[in-house]
N, C-alpha and C positions, 0 to 999 in steps of 0.2 A: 348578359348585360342588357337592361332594358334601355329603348332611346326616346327620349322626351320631346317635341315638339311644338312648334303654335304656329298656324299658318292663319295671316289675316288677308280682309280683302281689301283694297288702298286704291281708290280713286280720287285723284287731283282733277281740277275743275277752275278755269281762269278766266275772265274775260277782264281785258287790260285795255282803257280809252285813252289814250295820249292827247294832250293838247299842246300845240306849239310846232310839234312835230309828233312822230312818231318814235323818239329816241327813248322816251322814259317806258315806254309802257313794251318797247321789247326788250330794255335793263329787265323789265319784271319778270315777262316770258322769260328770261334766258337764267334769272337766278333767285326769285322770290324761291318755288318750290323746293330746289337744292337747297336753298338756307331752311327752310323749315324739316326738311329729313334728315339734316347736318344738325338740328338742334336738340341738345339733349333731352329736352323735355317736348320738343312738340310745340311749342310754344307760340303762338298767332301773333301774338303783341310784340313783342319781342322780335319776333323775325321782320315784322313789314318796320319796327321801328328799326332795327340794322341792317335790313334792305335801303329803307329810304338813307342812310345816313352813307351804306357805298357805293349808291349810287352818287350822291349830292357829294361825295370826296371824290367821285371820278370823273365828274364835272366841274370841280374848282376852276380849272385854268383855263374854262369856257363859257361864255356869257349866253346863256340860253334862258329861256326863259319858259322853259317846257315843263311838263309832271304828265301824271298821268292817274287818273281814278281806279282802281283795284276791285274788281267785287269775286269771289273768292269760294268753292264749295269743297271740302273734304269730307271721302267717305271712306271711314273706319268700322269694316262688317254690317254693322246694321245703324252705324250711327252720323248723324250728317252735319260738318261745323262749315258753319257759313258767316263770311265776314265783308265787308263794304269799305272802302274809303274811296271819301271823295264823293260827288253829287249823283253817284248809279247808287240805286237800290237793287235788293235783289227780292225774286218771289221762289214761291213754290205753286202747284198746281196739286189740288187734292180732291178727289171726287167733281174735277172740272171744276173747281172753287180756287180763285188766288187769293191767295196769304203772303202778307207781307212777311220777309224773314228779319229784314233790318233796314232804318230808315233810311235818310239821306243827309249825309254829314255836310255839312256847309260850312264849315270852319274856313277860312282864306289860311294860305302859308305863307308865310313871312319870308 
């Protein structure tokens, strides 16, 4: 009997700014990453938008006034997804040359 395999390489990558406090941005620490390798497709959007939403249900019955900006790098074998929310950009470094990977989201949260 032959046995089939795939082994990949999987680096997560966080840096979390909290403002108001420090509360929102270690929510992200402690479960951004878990929701997106609990999600069945992978899914980026989807996870920071059901991130954000248990976090803001686990804060209902708390008058805070905190969040926290998100900037984000996954590395799947040879390939690198990088995400932003919130007023951080992110770069890369290439040949000592920085490139912008994604802008800076200014939208205010209601």
């Amino acid at each position: 009997m032959e046995e089939f395999y795939d082994i990949k390489t999987l680096c997560l990558f966080g840096i979390f700014d909290g403002h108001g406090s420090s509360h929102a941005a270690e929510y992200l620490k402690e479960h951004l990453f878990d929701n997106l390798m609990k999600h069945p497709n992978f899914l980026y959007f989807e996870t920071y938008q059901g991130t954000d939403s248990q976090f803001l249900n686990s804060e209902k019955d708390t008058f805070r006034d905190d969040g926290s900006t998100a900037s984000t790098a996954v590395l799947v074998d040879n390939y690198l997804y990088v995400t932003n929310v919130g007023d951080s950009g992110t770069i890369i470094l290439k040949a000592g040359k920085a490139i912008a990977l994604s802008g800076v989201d200014e939208q205010k949260r209601n």
